[in-house]
Steps between C-alpha positions, in 0.01 A plus 500: 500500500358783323667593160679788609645301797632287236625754294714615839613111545648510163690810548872405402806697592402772696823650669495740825748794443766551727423649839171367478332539905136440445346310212103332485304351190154449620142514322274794548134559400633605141838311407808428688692738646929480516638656770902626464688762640874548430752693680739529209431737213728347247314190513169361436266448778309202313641407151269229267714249322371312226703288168571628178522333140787326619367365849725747665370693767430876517352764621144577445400766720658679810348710804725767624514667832314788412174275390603556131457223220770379280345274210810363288400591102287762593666887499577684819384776578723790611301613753507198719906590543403806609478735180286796579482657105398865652764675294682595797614209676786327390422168370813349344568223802127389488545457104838285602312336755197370271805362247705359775202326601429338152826297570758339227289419250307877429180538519224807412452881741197637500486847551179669527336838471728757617812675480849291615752749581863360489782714655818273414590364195330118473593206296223248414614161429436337126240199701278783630183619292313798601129507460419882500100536552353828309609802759779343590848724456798437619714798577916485530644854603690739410871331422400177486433202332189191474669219309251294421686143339168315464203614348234713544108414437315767507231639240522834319464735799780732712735266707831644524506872704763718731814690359715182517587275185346126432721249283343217362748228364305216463378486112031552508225693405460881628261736465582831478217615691708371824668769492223773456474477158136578372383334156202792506540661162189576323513608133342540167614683165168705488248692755755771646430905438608803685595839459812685418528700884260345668580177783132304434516235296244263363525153403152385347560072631633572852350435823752728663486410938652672797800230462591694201629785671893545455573283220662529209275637197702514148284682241629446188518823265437772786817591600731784304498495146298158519718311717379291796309690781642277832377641790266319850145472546438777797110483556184288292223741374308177411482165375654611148681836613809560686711794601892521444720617675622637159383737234499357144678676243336369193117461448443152436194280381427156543826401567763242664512522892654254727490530869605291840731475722853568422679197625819540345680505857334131591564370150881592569516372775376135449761520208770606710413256753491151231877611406624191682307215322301451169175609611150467343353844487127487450315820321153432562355849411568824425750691686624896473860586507787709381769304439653171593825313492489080463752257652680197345307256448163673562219327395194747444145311416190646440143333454425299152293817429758750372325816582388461787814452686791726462625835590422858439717819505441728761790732408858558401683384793856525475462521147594194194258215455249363712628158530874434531748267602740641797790305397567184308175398363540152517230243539219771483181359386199750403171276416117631470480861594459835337742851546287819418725753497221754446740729372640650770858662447524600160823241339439232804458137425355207588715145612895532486677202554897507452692800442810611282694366752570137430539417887113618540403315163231250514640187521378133452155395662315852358131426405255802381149293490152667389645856656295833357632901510261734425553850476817527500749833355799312449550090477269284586743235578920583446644127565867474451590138614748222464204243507145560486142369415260773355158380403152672465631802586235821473598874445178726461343842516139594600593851513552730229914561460607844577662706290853598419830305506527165718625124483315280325216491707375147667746311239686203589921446470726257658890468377542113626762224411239237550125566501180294411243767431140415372 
């Protein structure tokens, strides 16, 4: 008997599914061939058993109706339940399908490129894992919600889309960039020079690009009386000149620019979103915002080189510092990443954490970690806590300090109970 014949004779276990009316294993020219054809979608038309560590058996592999393959341990894909990922067709029951299908025991989804509208509200369950491939999003409407209890892997590229909310509530890593964000911020204290009244401005190191157009350029020095020109990038003259959509006020020379995308809506919304669980936040580059408001137990962490992953102040927002807690800060941990405040908004500051309020106080778990504001008009950091951990903690200016009366600015005060500062 040839070896593949044997191979076939020592084929254990193989179960036809139910409603079974035509099966054949024969040999062609290439292999052997399995015949099955099952009348009954909800089961298997040829399942593979085999025994697991403890000489039980269970499934290996499954053949459905449709010709598709099931492989136990390996993800499912969403499209083989019939997910279309068009942005217009509703995929929700093919997304319950693939999880229904990874039975009691959980399993991974794969969803690939595309867009995954879901109309209804939808409940993952904690087993389920979802492997999002790069241009993958998926997309809850308006009024509803994606509650995802497992976890997501996915790397550092847009996931989540659509009007509707996502909840994650099972503790893991995210990166902000799921939601949009962009960690594009290019910057350097030196190089930047335009003209008071005039929109072109020059920055001697760039290698300005088409992509450029419409984000966020903050000139430090050209706006009135020497504040902050913020204004968009509307057109490139070259590789080291720009247009704005802006006129500078002050004539400035060699000086502090920062530009990229302003991703403060992103940023506030993967905070918004990690409210539920203690979440790993992962800063791993440079990222333009206004303002933003932290959770309980929000754990921020940037890269073990401090500059190069942080944030970068596109503008006042709705005013106060750039970082600061929403409520109780509780549990918020801050490690590895820099605030450059680049003096927008005359008496704003940097990281807030607790308020005068002793409800919104920080309380125990609080842990400030190799955390630098730069640039900043009023505190640097303004900790008022109950218990807290403060160490290599950073307040510095590149920028010359304006004139007239002000804070103390980029200086450091917390009015604690308990702290450990270093």
């Amino acid at each position: 008997m040839p070896p593949v014949g044997k191979f076939l004779e020592r084929i254990q276990g193989i179960v036809w599914g139910d409603g079974v009316r035509d099966t054949s294993a024969y040999f062609d020219d290439h292999g052997i061939v399995i015949d099955a054809l099952g009348r009954d979608a909800g089961k298997p038309a040829l399942l593979v058993r085999g025994l697991d560590a403890r000489n039980a058996p269970t499934e290996v592999f499954r053949v459905n109706k449709d010709g598709s393959v099931s492989w136990v341990g390996q993800p499912l894909d969403v499209r083989n339940y019939g997910a279309l990922g068009d942005g217009a067709a509703d995929d929700r029951a093919a997304l319950l399908a693939a999880e229904a299908a990874l039975g009691a025991g959980g399993g991974a989804v794969r969803i690939p490129p595309g867009t995954y509208k879901l109309a209804s509200s939808t409940a993952l369950a904690r087993t389920t894992v979802l492997l999002l491939d790069g241009g993958a999003t998926l997309a809850p409407a308006a009024g509803t919600t994606l509650t995802i209890r497992g976890v997501v892997r996915a790397g550092p590229y847009p996931v989540f889309a659509g009007a509707g909310t996502v909840v994650l509530s099972t503790p893991q890593l995210v990166h902000p960039e799921w939601w949009g964000a962009k960690a594009d911020v290019q910057t350097s204290t030196t190089g930047a020079s335009i003209t008071a009244s005039t929109t072109t401005l020059t920055v001697s190191w760039a290698s300005f690009t088409s992509d450029d157009v419409g984000k966020t350029v903050v000139v430090c020095g050209a706006g009135p009386s020497g504040a902050p020109l913020i204004t968009t990038i509307s057109a490139i003259i070259g590789g080291t000149q720009v247009t704005l959509a802006a006129a500078a006020s002050t004539t400035v020379s060699n000086g502090k620019v920062a530009w990229g995308t302003d991703s403060t809506t992103a940023l506030q919304a993967c905070l918004d979103t990690i409210s539920t669980a203690v979440h790993r936040v992962q800063v791993s580059g440079r990222y333009g915002a206004t303002r933003l408001r932290v959770q309980p137990y929000t754990v921020l962490e940037g890269l073990s080189q401090l500059d190069f992953s942080g944030f970068y102040r596109f503008g006042a927002g709705a005013g106060g510092p750039f970082l600061a807690a929403t409520a109780s800060a509780q549990g918020i941990r801050f490690e590895n990443f820099i605030v450059d405040c680049m003096q927008v908004g005359g008496t704003l500051g940097g990281i807030e954490l607790g308020t005068d309020s002793h409800a919104n106080a920080l309380a125990s778990g609080g842990y400030l970690r190799n955390v630098k504001v730069k640039n900043a008009l009023g505190w640097a950091f303004d900790v008022r806590a109950n218990v807290c951990i403060l160490e290599n903690l950073w307040a510095q200016h590149d920028l010359a300090l304006p004139s007239g009366p002000r804070p103390p600015a980029g200086s450091a005060r917390s009015t604690p109970s308990a702290t450990r500062s270093s």
